[in-house]
N, C-alpha and C positions, 0 to 999 in steps of 0.2 A: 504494500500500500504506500502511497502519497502521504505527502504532511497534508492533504484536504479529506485522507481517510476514505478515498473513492483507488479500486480495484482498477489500473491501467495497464493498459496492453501499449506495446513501443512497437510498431508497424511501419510500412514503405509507401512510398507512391511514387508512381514515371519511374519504374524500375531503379529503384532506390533513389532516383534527385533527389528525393522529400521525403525525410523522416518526420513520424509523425506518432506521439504521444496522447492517448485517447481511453474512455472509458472503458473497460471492458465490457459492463452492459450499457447498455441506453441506446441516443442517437451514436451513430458510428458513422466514419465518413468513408463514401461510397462509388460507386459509378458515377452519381447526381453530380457530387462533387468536381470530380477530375472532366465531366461534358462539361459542365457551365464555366470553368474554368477557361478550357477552351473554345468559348464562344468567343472573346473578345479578339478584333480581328487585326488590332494596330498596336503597333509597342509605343506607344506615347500617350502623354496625358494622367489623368489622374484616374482613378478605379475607388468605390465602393463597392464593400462586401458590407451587405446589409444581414443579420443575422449568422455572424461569423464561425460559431461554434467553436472548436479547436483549432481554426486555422488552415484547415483544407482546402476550400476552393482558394483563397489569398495565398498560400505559399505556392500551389499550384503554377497559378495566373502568374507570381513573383518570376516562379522557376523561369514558364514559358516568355515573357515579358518582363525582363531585365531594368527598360530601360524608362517602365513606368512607375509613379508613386503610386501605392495601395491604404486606405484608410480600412480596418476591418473593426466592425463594433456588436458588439455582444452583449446583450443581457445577463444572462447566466453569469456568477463569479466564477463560482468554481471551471465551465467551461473556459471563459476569458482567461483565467491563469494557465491554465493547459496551453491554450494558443498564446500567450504572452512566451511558457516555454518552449514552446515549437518557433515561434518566430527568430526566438535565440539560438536554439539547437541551431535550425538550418541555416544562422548568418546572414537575418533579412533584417535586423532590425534598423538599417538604416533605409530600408526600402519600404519596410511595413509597418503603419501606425495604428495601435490597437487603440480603441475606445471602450472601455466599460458602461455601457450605456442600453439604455430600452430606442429600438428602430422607431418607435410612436413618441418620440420626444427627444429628437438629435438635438445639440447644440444649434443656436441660430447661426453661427459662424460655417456651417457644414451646407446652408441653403443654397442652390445653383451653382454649385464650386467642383462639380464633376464632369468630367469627359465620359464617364462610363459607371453603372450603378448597376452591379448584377447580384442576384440572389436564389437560395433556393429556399422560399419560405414556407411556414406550415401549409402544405395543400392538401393532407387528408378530409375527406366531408368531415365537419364537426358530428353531425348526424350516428358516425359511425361507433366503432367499441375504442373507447380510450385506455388507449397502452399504461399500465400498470405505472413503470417506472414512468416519473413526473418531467425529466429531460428528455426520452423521448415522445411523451407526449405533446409537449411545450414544440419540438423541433417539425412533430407529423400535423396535430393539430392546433397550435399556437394556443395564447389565452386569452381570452378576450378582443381578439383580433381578427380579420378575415384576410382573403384576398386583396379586397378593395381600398383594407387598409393600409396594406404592404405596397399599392400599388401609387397611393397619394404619398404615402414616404419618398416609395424611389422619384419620382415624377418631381416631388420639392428638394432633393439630394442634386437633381442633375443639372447641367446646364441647356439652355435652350439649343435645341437640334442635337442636344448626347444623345446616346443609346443607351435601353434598361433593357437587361437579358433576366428573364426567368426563366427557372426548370419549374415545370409540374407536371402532374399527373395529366393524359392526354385527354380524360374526359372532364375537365375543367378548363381544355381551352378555351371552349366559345365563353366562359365567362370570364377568364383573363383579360381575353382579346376586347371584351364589352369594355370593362373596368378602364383599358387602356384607354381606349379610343373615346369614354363617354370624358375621360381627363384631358384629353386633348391631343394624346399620342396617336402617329400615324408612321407610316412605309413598315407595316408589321410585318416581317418575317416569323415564320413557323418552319421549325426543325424539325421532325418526327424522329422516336427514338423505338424501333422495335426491338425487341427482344430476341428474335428467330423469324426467318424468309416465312410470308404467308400469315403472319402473327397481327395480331390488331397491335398500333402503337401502346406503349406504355407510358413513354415521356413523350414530353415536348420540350422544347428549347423555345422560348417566344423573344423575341426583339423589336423593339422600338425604336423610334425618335422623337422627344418631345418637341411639341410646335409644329409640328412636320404632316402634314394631310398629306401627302405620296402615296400610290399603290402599295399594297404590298406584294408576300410573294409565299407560296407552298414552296419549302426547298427539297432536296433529294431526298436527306434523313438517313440512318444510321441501322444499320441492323448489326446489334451488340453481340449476339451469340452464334455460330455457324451451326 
C-alpha cells in the first residue's frame, strides 16, 4: 500500500513510454485513454485534460506531443496525487500542470485560454446499476453532473474556433453531438471505435470547434480487436 492507504498496481503504456501508477481496483486507465489521447492532431498550443484521473490521457498526449503545454485537473485527491506522481515519475513536470480542482468550477483564469480541451467524462446512463467502489462510479457515472455539463465546461475552457474531443459511449452520441451544437459548436467530427469487423461501435471519439457552424464529417473509425 501507499501512504493514501489505496492498493496500487505500477503498469505501462505506448509500450512502456509511460509509466503509470494507478488503483488496483476502481477506474483504471484504459483503451479510452491512450484513443483520446491521440485524437489531438497538432503539436502546438495548449491542451486541457478535463477530468484527469491518474494522468493517463495527459502523459499520453505529453508523450505523443512534446512540444505542447498540458493543464490536467482533477477532483478526486487521492487520484490527483497519483497523477501528481506519474507526472514526476515520467519527467513531465515541466510540461504538465496539475490542478486539484472540480471541472464544474475551474479557476476564472483557465476561461478561453485553450487551443484544445479533450476529455473522457462520466458517460454511463445514470439510469443504470452504480458501480460499488465510489471512484469508479464518480469516473463511469459522474455526481451530480451530466453530459451537458461537461460539455459547457469544455466549451468555456477553450478558445474561440479550438477543438473539444470527447470519448463516449456510441449510443450517447446523438446527444453529445445535440449538447454541442445546441452550445454553439460546429464542423463535428465523429470517430467510431468498434470493437471487432461487423460489431456495432462501442466508442466514439466526437470533435469540435467552438464558434464554428462548418459541416461536419463521419470519419473511417477504428476496429480495436482482429
Amino acid at each position: 500500500m501507499n501512504s493514501m492507504m489505496i492498493d496500487v498496481t505500477h503498469d505501462h503504456l505506448l509500450t512502456k513510454a509511460v509509466q503509470i501508477t494507478q488503483p488496483a481496483d476502481g477506474y483504471r486507465v484504459g483503451t479510452d485513454a491512450i484513443l483520446l489521447a491521440a485524437s489531438i492532431g497538432t503539436n502546438k498550443g495548449r491542451i486541457l485534460d478535463m477530468g484527469a484521473g491518474v494522468g493517463g490521457v495527459s502523459l499520453c498526449a505529453a508523450y505523443r506531443l512534446p512540444d505542447t503545454q498540458i493543464t490536467a485537473i482533477e477532483k478526486n485527491p487521492d487520484m490527483a496525487a497519483l497523477a501528481a506522481r506519474n507526472i514526476t515519475d515520467n519527467g513531465r513536470d515541466e510540461q504538465i500542470r496539475l490542478v486539484t480542482g472540480d471541472v464544474m468550477a475551474m479557476p476564472a483564469v483557465m476561461a478561453n485560454s485553450f487551443d484544445h480541451v479533450m476529455s473522457n467524462p462520466p458517460y454511463n446512463d445514470v439510469r443504470g446499476t452504480r458501480p460499488r467502489n465510489r471512484a469508479r462510479a464518480m469516473a463511469h457515472m459522474g455526481e451530480n453532473t451530466d453530459l451537458g455539463d461537461w460539455v459547457k465546461a469544455a466549451l468555456w475552457a477553450v478558445k474561440p474556433r479550438g477543438t473539444v474531443t470527447f470519448i463516449c459511449r456510441a449510443d450517447r452520441m446523438s446527444e453529445l453531438i445535440t449538447h454541442f451544437e445546441t452550445a454553439g459548436a460546429g464542423e463535428t467530427l465523429v470517430f467510431p471505435l468498434w470493437p471487432r469487423t461487423n460489431s456495432p461501435a462501442s466508442r466514439v471519439i466526437v470533435q469540435v470547434r467552438r464558434n464554428v457552424a462548418g459541416p461536419g464529417a463521419m470519419l473511417a473509425g477504428l476496429v480495436l480487436h482482429r
